[in-house]
C-alpha positions in Angstrom: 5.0 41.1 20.2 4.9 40.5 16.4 8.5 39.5 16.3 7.5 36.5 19.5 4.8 35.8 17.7 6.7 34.8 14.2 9.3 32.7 16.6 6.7 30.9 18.4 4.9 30.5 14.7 8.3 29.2 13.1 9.3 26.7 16.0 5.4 25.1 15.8 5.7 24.8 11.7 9.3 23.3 11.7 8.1 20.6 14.5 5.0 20.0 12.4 7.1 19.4 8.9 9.7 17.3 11.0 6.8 14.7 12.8 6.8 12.0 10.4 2.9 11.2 9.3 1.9 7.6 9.7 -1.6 6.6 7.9 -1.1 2.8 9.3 -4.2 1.7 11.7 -2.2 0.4 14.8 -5.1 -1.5 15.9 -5.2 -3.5 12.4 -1.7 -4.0 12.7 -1.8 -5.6 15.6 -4.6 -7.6 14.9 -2.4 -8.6 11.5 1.1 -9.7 13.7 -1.3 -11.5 16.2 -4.0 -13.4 14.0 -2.0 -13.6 10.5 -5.4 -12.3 9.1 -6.0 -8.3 7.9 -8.8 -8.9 5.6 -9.4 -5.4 3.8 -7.6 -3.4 6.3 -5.6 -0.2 6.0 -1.9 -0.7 6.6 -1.0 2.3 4.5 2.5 3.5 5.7 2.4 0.5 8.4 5.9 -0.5 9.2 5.8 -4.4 8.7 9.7 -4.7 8.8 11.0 -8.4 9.1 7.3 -9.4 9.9 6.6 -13.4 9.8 3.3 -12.9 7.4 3.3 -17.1 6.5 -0.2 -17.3 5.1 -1.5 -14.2 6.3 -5.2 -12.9 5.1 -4.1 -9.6 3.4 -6.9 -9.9 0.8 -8.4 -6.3 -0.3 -5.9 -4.7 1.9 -4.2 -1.0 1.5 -0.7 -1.5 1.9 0.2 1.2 0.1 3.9 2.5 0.5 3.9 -0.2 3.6 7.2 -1.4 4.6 7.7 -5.3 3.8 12.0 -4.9 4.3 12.5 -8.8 4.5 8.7 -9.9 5.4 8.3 -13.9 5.0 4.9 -13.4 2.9 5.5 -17.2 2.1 1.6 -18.7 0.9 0.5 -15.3 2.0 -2.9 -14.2 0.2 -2.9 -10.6 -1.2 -5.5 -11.2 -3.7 -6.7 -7.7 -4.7 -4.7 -6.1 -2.4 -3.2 -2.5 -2.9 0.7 -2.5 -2.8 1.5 0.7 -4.4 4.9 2.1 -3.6 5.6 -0.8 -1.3 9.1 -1.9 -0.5 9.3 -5.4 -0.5 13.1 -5.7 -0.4 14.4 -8.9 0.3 10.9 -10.2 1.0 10.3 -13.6 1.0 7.2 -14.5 -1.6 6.9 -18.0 -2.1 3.5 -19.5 -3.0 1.7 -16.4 -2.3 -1.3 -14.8 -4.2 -1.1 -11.6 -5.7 -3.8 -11.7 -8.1 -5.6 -8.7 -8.9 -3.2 -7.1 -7.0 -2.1 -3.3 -7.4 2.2 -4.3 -7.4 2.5 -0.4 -9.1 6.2 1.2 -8.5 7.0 -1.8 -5.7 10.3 -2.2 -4.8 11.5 -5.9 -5.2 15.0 -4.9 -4.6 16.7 -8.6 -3.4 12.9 -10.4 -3.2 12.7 -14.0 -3.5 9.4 -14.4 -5.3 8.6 -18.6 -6.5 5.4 -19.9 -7.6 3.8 -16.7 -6.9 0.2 -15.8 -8.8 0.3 -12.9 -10.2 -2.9 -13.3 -13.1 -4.4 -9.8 -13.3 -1.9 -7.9 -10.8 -1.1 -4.5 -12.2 3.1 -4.1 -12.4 4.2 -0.8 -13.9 7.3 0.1 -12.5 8.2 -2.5 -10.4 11.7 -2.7 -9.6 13.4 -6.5 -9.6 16.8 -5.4 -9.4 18.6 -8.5 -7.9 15.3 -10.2 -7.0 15.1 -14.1 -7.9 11.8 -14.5 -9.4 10.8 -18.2 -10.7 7.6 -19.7 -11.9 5.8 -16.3 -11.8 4.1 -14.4 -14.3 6.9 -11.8 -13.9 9.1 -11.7 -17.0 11.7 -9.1 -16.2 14.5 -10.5 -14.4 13.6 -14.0 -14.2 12.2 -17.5 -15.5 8.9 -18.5 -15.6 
């Protein structure tokens, strides 16, 4: 009986551990990809692959370790909004406000960022590698 037990017990916690944990708010998801505007709402995790965000409301929102792979953020407003551990590879961020934003340890990998606002964002660790930054307050790896 013990022995059952300790299979059963094993087969549950390896299918926990394997179920990837999502934290995004599907309903605010949806509400972002049908309205363009999140204001403060929780998209932690959310998967926002190749999403068209063109002046989307994201002000005050938790995108925390969101996925923004090639997102068109283009005159998008992220004013105060929490990025941390985003990945914003190839993203497209032209004209968009990121002021008081928390950019911590975002990936930037291949982004197109012009004539962004980034006044009072915090940017430790960011990574620009290949990214074409102009007119931004972002001095590594790019003009201002």
């Amino acid at each position: 009986m013990k022995l059952q037990l300790l299979t059963i017990f094993g087969i549950v916690a390896s299918i926990v551990t394997i179920t990837p944990v999502r934290a995004e708010n599907p309903v605010q998801v949806k509400q972002l990809l049908d309205t363009g505007e999140c204001y403060q709402c929780d998209l932690s995790g959310a998967d926002l692959r190749e999403a068209h965000l063109i002046g989307a409301d994201l002000r005050e929102a938790n995108l925390e370790g969101a996925n923004l792979l090639g997102a068109n953020l283009e005159g998008a407003d992220l004013t105060g909004a929490n990025l941390e551990g985003a990945n914003m590879t190839a993203a497209f961020l032209t004209n968009a406000s990121l002021t008081k934003a928390n950019l911590d340890q975002v990936n930037f990998t291949a982004a197109t960022i012009i004539d962004a606002d980034v006044s009072g964002a915090s940017m430790i660790g960011i990574d620009l590698t290949n990214a074409t930054v102009y007119h931004t307050g972002i001095a590594v790896g790019g003009g201002e």
